[in-house]
C-alpha positions in Angstrom: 0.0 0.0 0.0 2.9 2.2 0.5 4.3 2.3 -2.8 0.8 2.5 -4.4 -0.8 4.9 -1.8 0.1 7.5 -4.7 1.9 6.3 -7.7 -0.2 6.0 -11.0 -1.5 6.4 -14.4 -2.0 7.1 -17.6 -3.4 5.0 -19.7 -2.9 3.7 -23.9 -4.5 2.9 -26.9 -4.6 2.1 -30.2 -1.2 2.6 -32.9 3.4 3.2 -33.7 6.4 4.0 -35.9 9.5 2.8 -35.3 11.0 6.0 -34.3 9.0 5.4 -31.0 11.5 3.2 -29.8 13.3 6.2 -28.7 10.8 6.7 -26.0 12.1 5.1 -22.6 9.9 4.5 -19.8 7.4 1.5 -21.1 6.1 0.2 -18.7 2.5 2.2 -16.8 2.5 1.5 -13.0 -1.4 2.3 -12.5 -3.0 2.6 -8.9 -6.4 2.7 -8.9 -8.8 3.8 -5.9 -12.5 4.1 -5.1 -12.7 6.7 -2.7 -15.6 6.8 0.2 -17.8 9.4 -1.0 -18.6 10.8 2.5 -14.0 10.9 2.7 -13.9 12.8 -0.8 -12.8 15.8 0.8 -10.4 14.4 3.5 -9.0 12.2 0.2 -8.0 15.2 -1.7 -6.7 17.1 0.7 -4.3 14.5 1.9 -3.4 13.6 -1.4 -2.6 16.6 -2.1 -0.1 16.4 0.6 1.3 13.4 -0.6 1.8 14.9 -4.6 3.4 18.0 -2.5 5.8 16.3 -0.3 6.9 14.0 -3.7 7.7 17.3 -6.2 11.0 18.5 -6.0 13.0 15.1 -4.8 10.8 12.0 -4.9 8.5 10.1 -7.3 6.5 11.1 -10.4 3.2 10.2 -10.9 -0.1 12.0 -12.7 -3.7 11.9 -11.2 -7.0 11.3 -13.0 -10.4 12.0 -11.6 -13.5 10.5 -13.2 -15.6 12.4 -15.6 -17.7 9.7 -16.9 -17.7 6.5 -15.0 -17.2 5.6 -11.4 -17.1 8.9 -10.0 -15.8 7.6 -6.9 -12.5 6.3 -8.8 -9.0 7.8 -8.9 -6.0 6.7 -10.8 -2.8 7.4 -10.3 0.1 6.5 -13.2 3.9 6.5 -13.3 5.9 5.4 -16.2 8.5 3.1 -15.0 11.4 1.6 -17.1 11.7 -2.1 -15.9 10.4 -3.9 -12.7 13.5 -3.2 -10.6 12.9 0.8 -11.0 9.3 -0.1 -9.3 11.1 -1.3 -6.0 13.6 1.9 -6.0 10.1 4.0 -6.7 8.9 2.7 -3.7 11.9 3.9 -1.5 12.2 7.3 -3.0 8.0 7.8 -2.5 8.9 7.4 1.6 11.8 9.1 1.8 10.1 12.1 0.1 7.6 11.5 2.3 9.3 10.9 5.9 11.5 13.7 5.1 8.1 16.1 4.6 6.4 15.3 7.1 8.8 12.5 9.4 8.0 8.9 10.0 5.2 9.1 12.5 3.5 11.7 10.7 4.0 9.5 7.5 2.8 6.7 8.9 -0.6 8.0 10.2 -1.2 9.7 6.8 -0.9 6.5 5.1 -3.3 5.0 7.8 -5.5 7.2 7.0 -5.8 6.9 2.9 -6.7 3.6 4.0 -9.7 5.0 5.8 -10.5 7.2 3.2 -10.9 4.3 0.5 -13.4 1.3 -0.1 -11.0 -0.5 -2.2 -7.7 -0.1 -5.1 -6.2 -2.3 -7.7 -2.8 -2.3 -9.3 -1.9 -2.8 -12.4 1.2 -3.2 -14.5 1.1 -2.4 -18.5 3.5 -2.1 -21.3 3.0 0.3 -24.0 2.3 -1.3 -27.5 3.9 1.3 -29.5 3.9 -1.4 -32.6 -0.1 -0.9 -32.1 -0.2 2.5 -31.4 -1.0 4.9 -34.0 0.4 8.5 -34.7 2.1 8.1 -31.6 4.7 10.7 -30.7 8.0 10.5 -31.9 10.3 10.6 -28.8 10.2 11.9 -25.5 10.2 15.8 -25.7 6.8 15.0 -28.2 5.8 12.8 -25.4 5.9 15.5 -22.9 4.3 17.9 -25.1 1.3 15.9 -26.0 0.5 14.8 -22.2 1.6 18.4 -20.9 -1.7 20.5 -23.1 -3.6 17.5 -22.7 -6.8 18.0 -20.0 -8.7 14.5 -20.4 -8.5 11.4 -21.9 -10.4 8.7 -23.0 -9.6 4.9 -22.1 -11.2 1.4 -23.5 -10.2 -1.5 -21.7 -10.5 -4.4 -24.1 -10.7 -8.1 -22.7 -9.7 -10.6 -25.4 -11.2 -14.1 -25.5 -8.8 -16.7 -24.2 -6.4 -17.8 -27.0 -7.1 -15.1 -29.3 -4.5 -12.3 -28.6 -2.7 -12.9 -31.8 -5.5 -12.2 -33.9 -6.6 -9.5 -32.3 -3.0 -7.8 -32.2 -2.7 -8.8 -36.0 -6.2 -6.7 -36.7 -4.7 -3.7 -34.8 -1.9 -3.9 -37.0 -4.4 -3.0 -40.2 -6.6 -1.0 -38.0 -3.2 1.2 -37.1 -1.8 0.8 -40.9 -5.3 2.4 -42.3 -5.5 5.0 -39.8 -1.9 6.8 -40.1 -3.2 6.8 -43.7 -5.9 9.4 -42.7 -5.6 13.1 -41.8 -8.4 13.0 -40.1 -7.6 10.4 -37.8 -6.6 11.5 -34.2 -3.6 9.2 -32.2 -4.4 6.6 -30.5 -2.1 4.8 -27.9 -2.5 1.4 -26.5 -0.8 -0.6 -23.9 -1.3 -3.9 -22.7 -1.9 -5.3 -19.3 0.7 -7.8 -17.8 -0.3 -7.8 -14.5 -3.2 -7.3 -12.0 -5.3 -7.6 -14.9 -8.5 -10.1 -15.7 -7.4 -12.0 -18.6 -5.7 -10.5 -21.7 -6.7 -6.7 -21.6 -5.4 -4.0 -24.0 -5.9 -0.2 -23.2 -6.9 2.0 -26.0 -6.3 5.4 -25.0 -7.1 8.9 -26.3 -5.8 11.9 -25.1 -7.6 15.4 -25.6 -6.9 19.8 -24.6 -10.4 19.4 -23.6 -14.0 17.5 -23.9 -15.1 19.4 -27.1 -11.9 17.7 -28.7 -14.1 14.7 -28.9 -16.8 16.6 -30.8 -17.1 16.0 -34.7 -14.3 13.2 -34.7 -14.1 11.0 -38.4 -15.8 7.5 -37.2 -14.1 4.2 -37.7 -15.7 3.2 -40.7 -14.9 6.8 -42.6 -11.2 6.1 -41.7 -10.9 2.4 -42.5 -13.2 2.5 -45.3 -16.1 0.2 -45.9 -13.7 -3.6 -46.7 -11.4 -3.0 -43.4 -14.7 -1.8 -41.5 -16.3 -5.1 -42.0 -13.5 -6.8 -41.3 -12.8 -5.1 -38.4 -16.3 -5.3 -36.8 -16.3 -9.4 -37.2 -12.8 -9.3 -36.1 -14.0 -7.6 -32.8 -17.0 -10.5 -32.9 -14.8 -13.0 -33.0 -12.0 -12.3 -30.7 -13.1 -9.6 -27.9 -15.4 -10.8 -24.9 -16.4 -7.1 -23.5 -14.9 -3.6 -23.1 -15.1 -0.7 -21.1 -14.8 2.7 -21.6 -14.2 6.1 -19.1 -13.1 9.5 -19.6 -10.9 10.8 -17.2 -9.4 14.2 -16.1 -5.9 15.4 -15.1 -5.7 16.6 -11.7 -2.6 18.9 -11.4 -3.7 18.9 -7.7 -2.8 15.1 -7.1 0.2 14.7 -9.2 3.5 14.8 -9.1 4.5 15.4 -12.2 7.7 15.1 -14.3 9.8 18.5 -14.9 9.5 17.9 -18.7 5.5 17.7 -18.6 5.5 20.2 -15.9 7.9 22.9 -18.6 4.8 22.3 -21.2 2.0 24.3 -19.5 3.3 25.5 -15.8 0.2 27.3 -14.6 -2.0 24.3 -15.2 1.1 21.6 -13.2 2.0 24.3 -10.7 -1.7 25.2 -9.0 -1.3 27.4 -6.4 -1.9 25.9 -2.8 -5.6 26.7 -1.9 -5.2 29.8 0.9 -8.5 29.6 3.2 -10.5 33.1 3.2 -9.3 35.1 6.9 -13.0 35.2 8.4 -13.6 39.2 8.9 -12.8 40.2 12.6 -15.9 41.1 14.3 -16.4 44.7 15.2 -15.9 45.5 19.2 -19.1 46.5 21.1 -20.1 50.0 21.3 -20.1 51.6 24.7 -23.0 52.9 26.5 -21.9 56.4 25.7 -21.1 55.7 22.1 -24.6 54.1 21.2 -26.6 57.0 23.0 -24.6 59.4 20.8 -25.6 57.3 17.7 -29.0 57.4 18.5 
């Protein structure tokens, strides 16, 4: 729980080039959390602690509140580069922490997200840049495209036992079709390797706002109508259900890296809520001052 009290998220999708093997950092180490509804409050404010204790020396992570979906879900993502860099994640998350705030301290905060949650989930997934399409190029376009983005859209797709190979093998004409197309938005996938039900691929979406998901080409205007038909009986025959959220970035709860952070520094940076000073109340009159007024 320590590790994944705030580490977390961001999700993929659908499409890649081979100049995406320049990007480092495959792997998605995705917390997710239902918070109590009647703790929503005492939630944020102590993640917020957490992200703030973790920003200049300790981990990196992004936050993503529900927009449609469970609204009582929060996921947290950090790209990691192999297994072993999860363990020294772990370390630098409570060092960052026990130097902010000292081990007691520490300690009781952590006790407390537990109270503030009904449940969590980890997961580990590897991006599928050989499925991904129009990703970015390397890790500056990386940071650039997450950095103006406000909200994304994620599809968790469970594959029927046995058939990932197909199904990766219609991605691969879905991808080839759609980088064909000027219309056609990115779309990033990943695929679950662990704490996952089944074989599960991520399609992900990333978006400056909602309205960017207004007036988008549909999937049968960019595949045309052969690879349409084809696709839809693909998705028949080798998918056994999907879901699909839209999230929002929550500068609030993260602790972003520098590079996303450089991209769009008023939105990363928020400024630290200040509480209104309640207005001092005025001292009684005296005797002799009220008969004057009157």
């Amino acid at each position: 729980m320590v590790r994944k009290a705030v580490l977390a998220a961001l999700v993929a999708v659908c499409l890649a080039i081979p100049a995406v093997a320049q990007l480092a950092n495959d792997y998605l180490d995705v917390f997710i959390v239902k918070v109590k509804p009647e703790k929503q409050a005492d939630f944020e404010a102590l993640a917020r602690k957490l992200a703030d204790a973790n920003r200049k020396n300790g981990d990196r992570w992004l936050a993503l509140e529900t927009v449609y979906g469970d609204n009582t879900t929060v996921e947290f993502i950090s790209h990691r580069a192999s297994y072993a860099d999860i363990d020294k994640a772990q370390d630098v998350f409570m060092g960052a922490l026990n130097k902010a705030y000292g081990k007691d301290m520490s300690q009781k905060m952590l006790n407390d997200w537990n109270n503030y949650v009904s449940g969590s989930r980890s997961e580990l997934r590897k991006r599928r840049w050989d499925l991904s399409r129009k990703p970015p190029a390397d890790d500056a376009a990386w940071a650039k495209t997450v950095g103006e983005s406000r909200v994304l859209r994620t599809t968790a797709v469970h594959i029927k036992p046995g058939h990932g190979p197909e199904f990766e093998a219609l991605l691969k004409e879905v991808k080839e079709a759609g980088e064909k197309s000027e219309k056609a938005s990115p779309l990033l996938v990943s695929q679950g390797l662990e704490g996952t039900r089944g074989s599960t691929y991520y399609v992900t979406s990333l978006r400056t706002g909602l309205a960017g998901f207004d007036d988008n080409p549909t999937a049968k205007e960019i595949l045309g109508d052969e690879l349409y038909k084809k696709y839809v009986q693909g998705i028949s025959d080798h998918v056994e259900g999907s879901e699909s959220m839209i999230l929002r970035y929550s500068a609030g709860l993260s602790s972003p890296p520098d590079t996303i952070v450089a991209v769009a520094p008023d939105f990363w940076n928020p400024k630290p809520v200040v509480a209104a000073k309640a207005a001092k109340p005025k001292p009684p009159m005296e005797p002799a001052a009220q008969k004057q007024k009157q």
